[in-house]
N, CA, C and O atoms as a GROMACS GRO file, in nm:
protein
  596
    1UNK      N    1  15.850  16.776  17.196
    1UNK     CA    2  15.877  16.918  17.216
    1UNK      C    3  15.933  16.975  17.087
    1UNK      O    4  16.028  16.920  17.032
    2UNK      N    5  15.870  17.097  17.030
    2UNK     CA    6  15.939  17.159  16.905
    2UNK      C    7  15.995  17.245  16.946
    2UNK      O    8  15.962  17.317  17.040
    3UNK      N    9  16.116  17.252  16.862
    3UNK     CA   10  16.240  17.363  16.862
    3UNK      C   11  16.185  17.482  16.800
    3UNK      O   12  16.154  17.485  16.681
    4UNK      N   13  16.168  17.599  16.893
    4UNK     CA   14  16.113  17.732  16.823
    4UNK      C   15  16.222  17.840  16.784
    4UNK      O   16  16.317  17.888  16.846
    5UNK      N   17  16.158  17.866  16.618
    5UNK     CA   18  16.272  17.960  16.568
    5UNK      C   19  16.248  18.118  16.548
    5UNK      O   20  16.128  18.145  16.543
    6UNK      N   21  16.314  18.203  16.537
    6UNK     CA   22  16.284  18.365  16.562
    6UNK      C   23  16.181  18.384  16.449
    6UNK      O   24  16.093  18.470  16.452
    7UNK      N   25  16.201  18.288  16.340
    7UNK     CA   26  16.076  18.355  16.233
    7UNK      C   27  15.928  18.295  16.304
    7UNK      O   28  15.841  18.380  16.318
    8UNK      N   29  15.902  18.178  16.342
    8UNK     CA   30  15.820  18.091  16.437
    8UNK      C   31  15.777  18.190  16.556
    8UNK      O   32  15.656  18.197  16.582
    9UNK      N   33  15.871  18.271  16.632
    9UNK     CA   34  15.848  18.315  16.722
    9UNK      C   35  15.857  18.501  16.640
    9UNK      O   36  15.905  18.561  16.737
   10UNK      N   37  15.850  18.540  16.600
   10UNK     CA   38  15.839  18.696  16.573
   10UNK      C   39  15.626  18.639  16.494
   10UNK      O   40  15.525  18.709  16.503
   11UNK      N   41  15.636  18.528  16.441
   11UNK     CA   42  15.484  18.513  16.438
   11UNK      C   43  15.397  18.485  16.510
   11UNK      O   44  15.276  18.504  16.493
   12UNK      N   45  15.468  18.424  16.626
   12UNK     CA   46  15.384  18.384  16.732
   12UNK      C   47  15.365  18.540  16.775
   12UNK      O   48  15.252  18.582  16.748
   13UNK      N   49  15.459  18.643  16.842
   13UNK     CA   50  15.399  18.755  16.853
   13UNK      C   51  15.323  18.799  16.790
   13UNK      O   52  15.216  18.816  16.848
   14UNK      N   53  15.327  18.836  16.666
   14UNK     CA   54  15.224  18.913  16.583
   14UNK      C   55  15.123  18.913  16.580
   14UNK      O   56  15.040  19.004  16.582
   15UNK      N   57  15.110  18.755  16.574
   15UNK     CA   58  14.969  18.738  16.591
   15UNK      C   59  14.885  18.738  16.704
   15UNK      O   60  14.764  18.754  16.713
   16UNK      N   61  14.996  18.711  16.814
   16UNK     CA   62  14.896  18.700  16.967
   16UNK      C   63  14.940  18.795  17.082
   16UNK      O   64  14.880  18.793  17.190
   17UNK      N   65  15.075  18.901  17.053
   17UNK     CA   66  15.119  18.995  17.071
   17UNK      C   67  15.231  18.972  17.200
   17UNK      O   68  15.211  18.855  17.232
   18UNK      N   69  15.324  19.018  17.278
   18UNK     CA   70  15.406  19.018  17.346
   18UNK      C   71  15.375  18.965  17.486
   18UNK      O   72  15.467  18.935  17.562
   19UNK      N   73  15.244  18.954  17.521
   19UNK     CA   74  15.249  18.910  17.647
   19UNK      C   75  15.238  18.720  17.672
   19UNK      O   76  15.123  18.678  17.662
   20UNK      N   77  15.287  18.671  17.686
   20UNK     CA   78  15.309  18.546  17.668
   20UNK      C   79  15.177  18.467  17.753
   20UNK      O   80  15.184  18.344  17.754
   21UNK      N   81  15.092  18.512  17.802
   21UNK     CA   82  14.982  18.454  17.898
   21UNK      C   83  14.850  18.464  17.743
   21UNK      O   84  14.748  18.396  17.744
   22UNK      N   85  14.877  18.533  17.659
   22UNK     CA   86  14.800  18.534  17.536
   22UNK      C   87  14.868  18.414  17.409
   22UNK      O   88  14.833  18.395  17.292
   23UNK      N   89  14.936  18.371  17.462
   23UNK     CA   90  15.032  18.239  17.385
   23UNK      C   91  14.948  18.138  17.391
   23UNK      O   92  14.892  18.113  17.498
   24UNK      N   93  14.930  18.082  17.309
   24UNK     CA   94  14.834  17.914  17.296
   24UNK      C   95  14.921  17.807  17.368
   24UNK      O   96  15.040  17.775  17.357
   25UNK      N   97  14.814  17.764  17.450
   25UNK     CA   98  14.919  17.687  17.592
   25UNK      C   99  14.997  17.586  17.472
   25UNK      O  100  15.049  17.650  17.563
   26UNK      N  101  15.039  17.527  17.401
   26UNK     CA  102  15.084  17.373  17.335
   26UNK      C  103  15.216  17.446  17.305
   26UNK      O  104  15.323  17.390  17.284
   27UNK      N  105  15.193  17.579  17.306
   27UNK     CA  106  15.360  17.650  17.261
   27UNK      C  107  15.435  17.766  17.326
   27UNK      O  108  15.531  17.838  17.298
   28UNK      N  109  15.348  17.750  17.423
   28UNK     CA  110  15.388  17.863  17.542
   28UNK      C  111  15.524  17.827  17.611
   28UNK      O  112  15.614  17.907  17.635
   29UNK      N  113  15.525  17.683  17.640
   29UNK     CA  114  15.650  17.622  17.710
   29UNK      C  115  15.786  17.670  17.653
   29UNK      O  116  15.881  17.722  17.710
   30UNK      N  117  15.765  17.632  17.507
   30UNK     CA  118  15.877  17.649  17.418
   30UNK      C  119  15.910  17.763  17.376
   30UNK      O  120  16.029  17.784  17.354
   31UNK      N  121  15.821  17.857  17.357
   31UNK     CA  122  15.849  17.979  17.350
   31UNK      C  123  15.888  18.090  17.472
   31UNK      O  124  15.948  18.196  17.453
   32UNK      N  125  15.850  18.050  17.574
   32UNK     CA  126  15.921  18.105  17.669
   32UNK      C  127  16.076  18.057  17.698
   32UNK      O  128  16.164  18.134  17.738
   33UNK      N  129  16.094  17.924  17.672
   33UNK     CA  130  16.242  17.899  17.686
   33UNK      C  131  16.348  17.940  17.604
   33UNK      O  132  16.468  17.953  17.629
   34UNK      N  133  16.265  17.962  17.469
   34UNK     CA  134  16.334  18.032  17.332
   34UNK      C  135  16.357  18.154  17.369
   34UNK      O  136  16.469  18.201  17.349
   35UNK      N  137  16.273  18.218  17.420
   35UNK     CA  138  16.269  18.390  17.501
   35UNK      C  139  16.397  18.449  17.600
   35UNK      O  140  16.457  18.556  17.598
   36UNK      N  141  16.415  18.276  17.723
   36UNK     CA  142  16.496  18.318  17.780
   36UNK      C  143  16.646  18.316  17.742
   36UNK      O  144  16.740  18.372  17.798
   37UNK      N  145  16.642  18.204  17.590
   37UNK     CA  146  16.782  18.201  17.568
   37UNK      C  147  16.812  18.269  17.442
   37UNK      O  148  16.925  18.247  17.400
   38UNK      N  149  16.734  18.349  17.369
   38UNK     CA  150  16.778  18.434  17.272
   38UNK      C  151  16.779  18.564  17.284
   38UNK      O  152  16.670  18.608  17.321
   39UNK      N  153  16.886  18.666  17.262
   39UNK     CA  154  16.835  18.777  17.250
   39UNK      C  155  16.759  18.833  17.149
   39UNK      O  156  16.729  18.952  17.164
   40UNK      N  157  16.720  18.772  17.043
   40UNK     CA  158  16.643  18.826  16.925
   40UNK      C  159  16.526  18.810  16.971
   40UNK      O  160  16.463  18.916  16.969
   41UNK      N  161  16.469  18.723  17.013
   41UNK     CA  162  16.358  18.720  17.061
   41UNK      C  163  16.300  18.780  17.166
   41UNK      O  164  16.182  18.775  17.200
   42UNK      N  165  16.412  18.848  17.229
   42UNK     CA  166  16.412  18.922  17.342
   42UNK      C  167  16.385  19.056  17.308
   42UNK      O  168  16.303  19.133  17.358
   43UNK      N  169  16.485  19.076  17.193
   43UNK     CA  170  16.453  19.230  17.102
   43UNK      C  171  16.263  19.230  17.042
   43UNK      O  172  16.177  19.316  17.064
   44UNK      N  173  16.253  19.117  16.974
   44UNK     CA  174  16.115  19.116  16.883
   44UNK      C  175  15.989  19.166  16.985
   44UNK      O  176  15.895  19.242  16.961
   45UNK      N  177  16.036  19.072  17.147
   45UNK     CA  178  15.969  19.115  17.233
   45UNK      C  179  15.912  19.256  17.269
   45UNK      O  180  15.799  19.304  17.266
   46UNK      N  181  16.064  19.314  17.313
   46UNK     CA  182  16.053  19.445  17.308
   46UNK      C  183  16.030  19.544  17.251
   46UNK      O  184  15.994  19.647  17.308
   47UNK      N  185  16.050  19.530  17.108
   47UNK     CA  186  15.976  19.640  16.986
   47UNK      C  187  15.823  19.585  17.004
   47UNK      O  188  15.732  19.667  16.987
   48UNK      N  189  15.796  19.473  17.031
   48UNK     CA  190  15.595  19.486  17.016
   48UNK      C  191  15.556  19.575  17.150
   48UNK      O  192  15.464  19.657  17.158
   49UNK      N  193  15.640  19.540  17.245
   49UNK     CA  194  15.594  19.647  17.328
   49UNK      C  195  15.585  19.794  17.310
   49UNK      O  196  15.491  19.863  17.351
   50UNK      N  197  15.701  19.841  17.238
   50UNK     CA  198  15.697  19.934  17.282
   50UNK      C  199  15.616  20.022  17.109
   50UNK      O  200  15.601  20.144  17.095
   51UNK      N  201  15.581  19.915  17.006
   51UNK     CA  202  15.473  19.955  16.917
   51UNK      C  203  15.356  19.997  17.027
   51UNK      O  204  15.312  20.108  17.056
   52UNK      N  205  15.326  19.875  17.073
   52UNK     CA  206  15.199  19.882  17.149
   52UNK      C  207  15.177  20.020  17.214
   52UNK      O  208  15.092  20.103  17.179
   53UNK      N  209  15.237  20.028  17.281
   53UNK     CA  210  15.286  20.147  17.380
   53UNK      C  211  15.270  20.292  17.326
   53UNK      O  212  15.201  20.384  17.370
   54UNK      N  213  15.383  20.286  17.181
   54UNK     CA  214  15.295  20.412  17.078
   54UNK      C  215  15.188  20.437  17.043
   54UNK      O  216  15.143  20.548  17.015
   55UNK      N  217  15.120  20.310  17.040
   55UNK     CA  218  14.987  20.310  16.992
   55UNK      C  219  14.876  20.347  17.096
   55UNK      O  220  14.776  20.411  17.063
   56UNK      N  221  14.894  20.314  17.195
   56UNK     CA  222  14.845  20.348  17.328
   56UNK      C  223  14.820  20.474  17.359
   56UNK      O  224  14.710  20.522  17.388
   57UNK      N  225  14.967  20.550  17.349
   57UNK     CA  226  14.988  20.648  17.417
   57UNK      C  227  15.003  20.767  17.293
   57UNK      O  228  15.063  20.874  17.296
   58UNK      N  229  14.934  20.709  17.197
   58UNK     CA  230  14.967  20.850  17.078
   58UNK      C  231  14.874  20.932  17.131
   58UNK      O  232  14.782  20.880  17.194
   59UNK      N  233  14.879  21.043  17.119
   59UNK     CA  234  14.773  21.194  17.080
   59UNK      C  235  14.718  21.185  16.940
   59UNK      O  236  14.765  21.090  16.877
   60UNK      N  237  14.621  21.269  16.870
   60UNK     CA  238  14.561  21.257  16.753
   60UNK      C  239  14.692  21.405  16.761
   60UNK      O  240  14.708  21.473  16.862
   61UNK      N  241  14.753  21.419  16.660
   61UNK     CA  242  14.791  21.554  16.588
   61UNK      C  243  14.738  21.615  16.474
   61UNK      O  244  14.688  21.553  16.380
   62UNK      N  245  14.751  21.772  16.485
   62UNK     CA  246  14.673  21.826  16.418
   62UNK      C  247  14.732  21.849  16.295
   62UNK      O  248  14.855  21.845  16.298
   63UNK      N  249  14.680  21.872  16.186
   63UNK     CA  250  14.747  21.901  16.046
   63UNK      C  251  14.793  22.060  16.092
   63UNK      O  252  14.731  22.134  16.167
   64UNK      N  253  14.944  22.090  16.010
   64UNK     CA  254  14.947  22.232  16.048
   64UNK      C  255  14.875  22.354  15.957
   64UNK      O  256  14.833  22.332  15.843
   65UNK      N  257  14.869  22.440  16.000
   65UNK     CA  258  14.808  22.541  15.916
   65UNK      C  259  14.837  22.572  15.809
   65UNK      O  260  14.953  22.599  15.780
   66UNK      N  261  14.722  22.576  15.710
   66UNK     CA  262  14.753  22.597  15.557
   66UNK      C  263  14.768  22.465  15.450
   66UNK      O  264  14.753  22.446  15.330
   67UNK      N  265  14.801  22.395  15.556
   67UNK     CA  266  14.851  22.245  15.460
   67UNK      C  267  14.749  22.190  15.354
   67UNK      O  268  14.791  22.136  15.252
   68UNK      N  269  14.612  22.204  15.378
   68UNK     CA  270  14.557  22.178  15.259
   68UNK      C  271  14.599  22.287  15.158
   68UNK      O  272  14.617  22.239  15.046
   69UNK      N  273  14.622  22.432  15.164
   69UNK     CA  274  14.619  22.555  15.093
   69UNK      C  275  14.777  22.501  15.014
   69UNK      O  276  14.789  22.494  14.891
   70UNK      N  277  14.857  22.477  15.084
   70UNK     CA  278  14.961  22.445  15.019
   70UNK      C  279  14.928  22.312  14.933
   70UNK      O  280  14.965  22.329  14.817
   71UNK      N  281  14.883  22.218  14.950
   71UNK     CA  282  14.875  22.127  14.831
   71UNK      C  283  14.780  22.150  14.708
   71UNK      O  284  14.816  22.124  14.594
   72UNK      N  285  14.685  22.190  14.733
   72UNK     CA  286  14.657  22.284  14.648
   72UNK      C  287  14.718  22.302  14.533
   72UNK      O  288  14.718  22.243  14.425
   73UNK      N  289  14.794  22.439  14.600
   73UNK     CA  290  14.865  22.509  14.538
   73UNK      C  291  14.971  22.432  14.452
   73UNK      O  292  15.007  22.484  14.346
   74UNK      N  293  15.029  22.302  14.493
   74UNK     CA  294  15.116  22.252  14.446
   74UNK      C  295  15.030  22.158  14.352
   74UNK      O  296  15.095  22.110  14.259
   75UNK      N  297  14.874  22.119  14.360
   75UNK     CA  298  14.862  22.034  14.219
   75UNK      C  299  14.835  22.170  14.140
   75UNK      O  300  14.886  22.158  14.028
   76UNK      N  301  14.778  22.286  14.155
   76UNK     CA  302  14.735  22.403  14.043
   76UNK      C  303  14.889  22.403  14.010
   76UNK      O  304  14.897  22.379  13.890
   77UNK      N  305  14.973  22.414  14.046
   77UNK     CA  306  15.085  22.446  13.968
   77UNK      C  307  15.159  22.303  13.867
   77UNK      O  308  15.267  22.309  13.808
   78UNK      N  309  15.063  22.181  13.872
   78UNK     CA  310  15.131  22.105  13.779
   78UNK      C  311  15.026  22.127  13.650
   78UNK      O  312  14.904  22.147  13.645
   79UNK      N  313  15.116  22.116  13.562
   79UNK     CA  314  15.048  22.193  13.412
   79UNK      C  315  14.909  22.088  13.402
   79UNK      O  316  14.808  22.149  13.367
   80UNK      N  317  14.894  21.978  13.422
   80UNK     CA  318  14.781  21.882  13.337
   80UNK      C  319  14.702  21.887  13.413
   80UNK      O  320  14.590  21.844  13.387
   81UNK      N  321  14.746  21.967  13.592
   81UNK     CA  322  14.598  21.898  13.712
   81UNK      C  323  14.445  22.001  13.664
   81UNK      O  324  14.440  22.124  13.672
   82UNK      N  325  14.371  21.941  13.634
   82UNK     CA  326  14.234  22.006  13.632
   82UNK      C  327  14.150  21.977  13.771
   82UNK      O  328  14.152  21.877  13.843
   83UNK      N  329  14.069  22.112  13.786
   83UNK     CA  330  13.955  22.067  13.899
   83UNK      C  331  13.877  21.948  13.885
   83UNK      O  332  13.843  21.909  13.773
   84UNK      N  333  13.853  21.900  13.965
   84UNK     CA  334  13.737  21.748  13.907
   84UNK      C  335  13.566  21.796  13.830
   84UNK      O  336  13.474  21.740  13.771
   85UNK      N  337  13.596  21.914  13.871
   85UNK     CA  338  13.478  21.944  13.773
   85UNK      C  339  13.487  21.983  13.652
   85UNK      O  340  13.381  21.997  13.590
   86UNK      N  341  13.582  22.003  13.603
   86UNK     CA  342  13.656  22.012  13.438
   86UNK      C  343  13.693  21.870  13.375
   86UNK      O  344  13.713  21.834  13.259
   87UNK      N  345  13.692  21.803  13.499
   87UNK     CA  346  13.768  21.654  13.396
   87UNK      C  347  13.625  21.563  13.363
   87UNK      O  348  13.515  21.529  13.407
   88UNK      N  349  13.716  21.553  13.252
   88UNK     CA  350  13.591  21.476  13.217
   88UNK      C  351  13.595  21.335  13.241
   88UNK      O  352  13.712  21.298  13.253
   89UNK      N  353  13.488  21.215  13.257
   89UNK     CA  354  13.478  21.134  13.306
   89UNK      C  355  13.546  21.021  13.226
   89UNK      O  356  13.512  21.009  13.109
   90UNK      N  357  13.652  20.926  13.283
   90UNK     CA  358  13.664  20.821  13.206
   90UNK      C  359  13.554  20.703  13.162
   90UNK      O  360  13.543  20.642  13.056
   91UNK      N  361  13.479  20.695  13.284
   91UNK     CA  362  13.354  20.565  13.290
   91UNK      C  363  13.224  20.666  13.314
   91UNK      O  364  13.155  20.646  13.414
   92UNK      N  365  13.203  20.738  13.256
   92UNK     CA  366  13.029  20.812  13.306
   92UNK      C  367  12.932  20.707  13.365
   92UNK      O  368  12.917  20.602  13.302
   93UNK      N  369  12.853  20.730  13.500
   93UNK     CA  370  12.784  20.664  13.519
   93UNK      C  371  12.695  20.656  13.415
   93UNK      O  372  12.704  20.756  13.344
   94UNK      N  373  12.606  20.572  13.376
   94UNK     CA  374  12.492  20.565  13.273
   94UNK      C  375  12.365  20.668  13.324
   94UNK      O  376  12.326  20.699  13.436
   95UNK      N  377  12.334  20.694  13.234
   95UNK     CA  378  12.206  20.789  13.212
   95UNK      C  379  12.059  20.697  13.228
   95UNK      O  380  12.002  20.626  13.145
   96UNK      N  381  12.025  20.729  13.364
   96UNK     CA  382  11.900  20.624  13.344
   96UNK      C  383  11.753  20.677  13.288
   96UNK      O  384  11.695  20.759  13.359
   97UNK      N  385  11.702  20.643  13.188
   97UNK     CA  386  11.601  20.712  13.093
   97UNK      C  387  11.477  20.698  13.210
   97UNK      O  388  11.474  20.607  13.293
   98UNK      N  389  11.367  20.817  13.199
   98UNK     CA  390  11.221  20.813  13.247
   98UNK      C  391  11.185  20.659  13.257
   98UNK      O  392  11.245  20.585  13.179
   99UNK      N  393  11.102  20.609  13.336
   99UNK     CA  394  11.076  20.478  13.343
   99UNK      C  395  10.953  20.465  13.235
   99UNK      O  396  10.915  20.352  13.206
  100UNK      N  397  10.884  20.594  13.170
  100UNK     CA  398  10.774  20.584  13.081
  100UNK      C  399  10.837  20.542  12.936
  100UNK      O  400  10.780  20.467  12.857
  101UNK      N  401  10.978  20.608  12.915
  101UNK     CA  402  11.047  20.553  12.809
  101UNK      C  403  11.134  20.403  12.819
  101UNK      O  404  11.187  20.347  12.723
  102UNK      N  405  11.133  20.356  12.960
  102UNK     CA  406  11.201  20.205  12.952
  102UNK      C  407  11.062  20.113  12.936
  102UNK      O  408  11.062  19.998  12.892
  103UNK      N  409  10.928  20.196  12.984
  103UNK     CA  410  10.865  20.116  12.955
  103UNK      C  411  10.824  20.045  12.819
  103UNK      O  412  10.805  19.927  12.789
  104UNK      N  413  10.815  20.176  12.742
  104UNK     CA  414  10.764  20.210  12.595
  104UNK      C  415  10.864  20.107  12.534
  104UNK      O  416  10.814  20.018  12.465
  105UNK      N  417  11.022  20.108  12.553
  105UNK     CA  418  11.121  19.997  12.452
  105UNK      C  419  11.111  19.920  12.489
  105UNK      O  420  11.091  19.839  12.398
  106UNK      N  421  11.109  19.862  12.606
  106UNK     CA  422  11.135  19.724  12.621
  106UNK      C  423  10.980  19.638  12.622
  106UNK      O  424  10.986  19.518  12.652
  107UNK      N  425  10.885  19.679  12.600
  107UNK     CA  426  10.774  19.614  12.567
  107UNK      C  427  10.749  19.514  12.453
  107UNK      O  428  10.665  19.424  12.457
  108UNK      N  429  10.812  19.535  12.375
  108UNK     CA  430  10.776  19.395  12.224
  108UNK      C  431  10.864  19.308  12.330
  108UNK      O  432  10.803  19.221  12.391
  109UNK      N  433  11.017  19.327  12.359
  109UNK     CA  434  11.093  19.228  12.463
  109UNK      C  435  11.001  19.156  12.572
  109UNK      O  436  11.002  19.033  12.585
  110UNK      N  437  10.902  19.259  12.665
  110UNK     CA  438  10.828  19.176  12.761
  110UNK      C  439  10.737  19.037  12.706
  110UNK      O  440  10.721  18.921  12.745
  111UNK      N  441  10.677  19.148  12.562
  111UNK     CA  442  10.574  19.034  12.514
  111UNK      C  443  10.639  18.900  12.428
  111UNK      O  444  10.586  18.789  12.435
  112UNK      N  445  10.738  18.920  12.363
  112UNK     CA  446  10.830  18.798  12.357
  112UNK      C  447  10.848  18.693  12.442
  112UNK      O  448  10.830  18.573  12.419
  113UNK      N  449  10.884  18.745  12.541
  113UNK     CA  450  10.933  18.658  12.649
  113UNK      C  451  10.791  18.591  12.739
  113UNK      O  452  10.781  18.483  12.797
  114UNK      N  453  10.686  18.712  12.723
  114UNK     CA  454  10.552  18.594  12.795
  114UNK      C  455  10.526  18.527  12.724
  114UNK      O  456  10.483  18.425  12.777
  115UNK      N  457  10.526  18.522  12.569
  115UNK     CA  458  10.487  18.457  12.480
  115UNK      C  459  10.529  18.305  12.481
  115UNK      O  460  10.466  18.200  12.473
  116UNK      N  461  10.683  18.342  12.498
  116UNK     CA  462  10.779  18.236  12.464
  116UNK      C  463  10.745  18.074  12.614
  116UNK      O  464  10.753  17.951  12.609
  117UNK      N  465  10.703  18.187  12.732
  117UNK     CA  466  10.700  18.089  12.884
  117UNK      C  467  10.562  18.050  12.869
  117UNK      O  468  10.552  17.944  12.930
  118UNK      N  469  10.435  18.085  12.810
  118UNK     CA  470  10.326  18.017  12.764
  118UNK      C  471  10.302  17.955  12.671
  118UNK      O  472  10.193  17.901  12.657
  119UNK      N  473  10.400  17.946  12.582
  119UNK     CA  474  10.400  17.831  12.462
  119UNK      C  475  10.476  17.730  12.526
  119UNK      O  476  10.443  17.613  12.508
  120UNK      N  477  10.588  17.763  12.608
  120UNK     CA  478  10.689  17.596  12.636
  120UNK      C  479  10.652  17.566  12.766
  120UNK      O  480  10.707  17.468  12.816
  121UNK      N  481  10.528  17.661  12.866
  121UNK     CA  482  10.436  17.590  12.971
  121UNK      C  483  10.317  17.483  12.924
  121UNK      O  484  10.278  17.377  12.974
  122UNK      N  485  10.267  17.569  12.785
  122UNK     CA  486  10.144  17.478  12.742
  122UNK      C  487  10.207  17.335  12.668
  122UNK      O  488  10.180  17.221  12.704
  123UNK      N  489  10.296  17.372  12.559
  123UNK     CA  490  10.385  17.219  12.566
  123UNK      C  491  10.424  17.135  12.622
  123UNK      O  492  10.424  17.021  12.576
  124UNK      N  493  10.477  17.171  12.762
  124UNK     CA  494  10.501  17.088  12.862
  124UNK      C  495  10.436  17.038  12.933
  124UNK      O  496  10.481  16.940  12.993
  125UNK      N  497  10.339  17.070  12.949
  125UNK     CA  498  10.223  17.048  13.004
  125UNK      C  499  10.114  16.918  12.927
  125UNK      O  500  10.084  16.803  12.959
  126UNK      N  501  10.082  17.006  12.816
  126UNK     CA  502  10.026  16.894  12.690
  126UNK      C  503  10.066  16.771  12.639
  126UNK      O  504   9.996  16.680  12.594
  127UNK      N  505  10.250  16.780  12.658
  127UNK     CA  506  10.310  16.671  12.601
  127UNK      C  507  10.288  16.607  12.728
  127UNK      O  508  10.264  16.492  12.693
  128UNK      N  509  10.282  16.609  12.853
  128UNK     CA  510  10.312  16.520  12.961
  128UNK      C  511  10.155  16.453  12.952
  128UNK      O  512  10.141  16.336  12.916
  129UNK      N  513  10.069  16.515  12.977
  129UNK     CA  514   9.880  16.504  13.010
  129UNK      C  515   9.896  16.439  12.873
  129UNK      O  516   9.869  16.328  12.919
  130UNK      N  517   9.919  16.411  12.732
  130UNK     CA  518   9.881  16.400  12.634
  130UNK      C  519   9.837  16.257  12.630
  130UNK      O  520   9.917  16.177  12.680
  131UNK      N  521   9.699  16.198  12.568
  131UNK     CA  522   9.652  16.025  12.568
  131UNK      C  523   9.778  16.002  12.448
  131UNK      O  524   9.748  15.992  12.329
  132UNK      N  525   9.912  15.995  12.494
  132UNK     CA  526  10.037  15.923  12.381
  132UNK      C  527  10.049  15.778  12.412
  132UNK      O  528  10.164  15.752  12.448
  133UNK      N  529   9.983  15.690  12.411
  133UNK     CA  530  10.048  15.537  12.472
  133UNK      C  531   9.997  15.564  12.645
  133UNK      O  532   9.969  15.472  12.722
  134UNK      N  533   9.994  15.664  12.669
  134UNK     CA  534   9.958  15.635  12.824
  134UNK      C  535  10.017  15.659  12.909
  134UNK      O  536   9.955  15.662  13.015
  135UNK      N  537  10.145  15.684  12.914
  135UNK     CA  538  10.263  15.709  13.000
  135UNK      C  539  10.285  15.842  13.006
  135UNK      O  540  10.363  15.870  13.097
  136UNK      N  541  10.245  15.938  12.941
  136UNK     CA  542  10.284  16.014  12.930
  136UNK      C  543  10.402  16.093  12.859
  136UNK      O  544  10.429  16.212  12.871
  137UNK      N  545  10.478  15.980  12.767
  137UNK     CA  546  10.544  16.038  12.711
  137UNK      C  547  10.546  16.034  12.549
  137UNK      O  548  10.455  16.000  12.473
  138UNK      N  549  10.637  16.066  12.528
  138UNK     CA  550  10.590  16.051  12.352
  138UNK      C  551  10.779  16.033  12.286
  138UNK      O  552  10.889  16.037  12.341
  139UNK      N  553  10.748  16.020  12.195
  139UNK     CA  554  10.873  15.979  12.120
  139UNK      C  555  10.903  16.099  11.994
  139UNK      O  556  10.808  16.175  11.983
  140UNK      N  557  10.977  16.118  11.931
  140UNK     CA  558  11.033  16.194  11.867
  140UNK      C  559  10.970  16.201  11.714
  140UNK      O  560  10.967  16.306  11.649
  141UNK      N  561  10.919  16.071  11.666
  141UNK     CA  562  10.859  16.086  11.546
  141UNK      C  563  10.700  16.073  11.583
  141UNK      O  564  10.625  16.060  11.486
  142UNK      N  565  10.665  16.075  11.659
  142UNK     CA  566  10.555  16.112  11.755
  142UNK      C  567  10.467  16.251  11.737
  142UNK      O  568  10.352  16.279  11.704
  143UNK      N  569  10.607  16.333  11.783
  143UNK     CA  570  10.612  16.449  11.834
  143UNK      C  571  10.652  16.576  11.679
  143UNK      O  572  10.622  16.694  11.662
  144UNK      N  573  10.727  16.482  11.597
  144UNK     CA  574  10.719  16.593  11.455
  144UNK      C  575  10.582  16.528  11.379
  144UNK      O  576  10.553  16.578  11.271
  145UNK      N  577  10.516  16.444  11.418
  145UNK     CA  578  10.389  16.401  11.316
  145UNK      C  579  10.325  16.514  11.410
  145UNK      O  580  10.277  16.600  11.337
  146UNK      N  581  10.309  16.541  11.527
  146UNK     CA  582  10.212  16.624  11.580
  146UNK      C  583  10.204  16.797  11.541
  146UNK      O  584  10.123  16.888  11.521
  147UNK      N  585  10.332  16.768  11.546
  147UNK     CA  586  10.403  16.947  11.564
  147UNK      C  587  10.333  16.927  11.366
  147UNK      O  588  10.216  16.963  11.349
  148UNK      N  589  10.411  16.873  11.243
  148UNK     CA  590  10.374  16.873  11.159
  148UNK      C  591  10.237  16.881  11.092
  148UNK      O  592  10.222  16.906  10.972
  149UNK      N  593  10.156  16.862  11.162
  149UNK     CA  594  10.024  16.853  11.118
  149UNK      C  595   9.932  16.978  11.109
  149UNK      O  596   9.816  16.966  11.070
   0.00000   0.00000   0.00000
């Protein structure tokens, strides 16, 4: 049997809330006996209720009248506040160019790069298929007599 303590037990509420039938049976025993002999736990009890209870039983309230007009008024009156359409941007989103002009730059880049995956496909390829000894592989002074030639 574990000895339950108000920090132990103000978490056991929190997390599973004041009604003790929502308690994980292995600590329900102990925490109800902690319940009946402390008053703190008796208090912790009673404030989740009666959170709950606020929460339950709130109304939505309405903002009172003017209250946006008044804040407002109170950032126009601090000297530095600008409208957000005067300020200017710390991070500007980026400017995304016509796709006829991303096409136009980045094209020597495309042909680079096909260039580059059909030369080290056909190498890889060649060096593996290649009649080297038979195995398919080749060795390093092999491979600069070839490239060298």
């Amino acid at each position: 049997m574990v000895a339950v303590n108000i920090e132990q037990f103000e978490n056991l509420v929190d997390r599973f809330g004041e009604v003790p039938t929502g308690w994980p049976d292995d600590i329900r025993a102990e925490a109800l006996t902690f319940l009946d002999q402390s008053a703190d736990a008796r208090r912790v009890v009673a404030e989740a209720a009666a959170l709950r209870d606020m929460f339950r039983n709130d109304v939505p309230t309405k903002a009172p009248a003017g209250l946006s007009d008044r804040i407002f008024a109170a950032a126009a009156a601090d000297e530095g506040w600008q409208p957000p359409s005067a300020r200017k941007e710390l991070f500007p989103a980026p400017r995304i160019p016509h796709p006829a002009v991303i096409t136009r730059s980045w094209q020597p880049s495309y042909l680079v790069m096909a260039t580059c995956f059909v030369v080290g496909l056909g190498l890889g390829l060649g060096l593996k298929y290649a009649p080297f000894g038979g195995d398919g592989h080749i060795d390093f002074a092999t491979l600069f007599a070839v490239v060298g030639s």
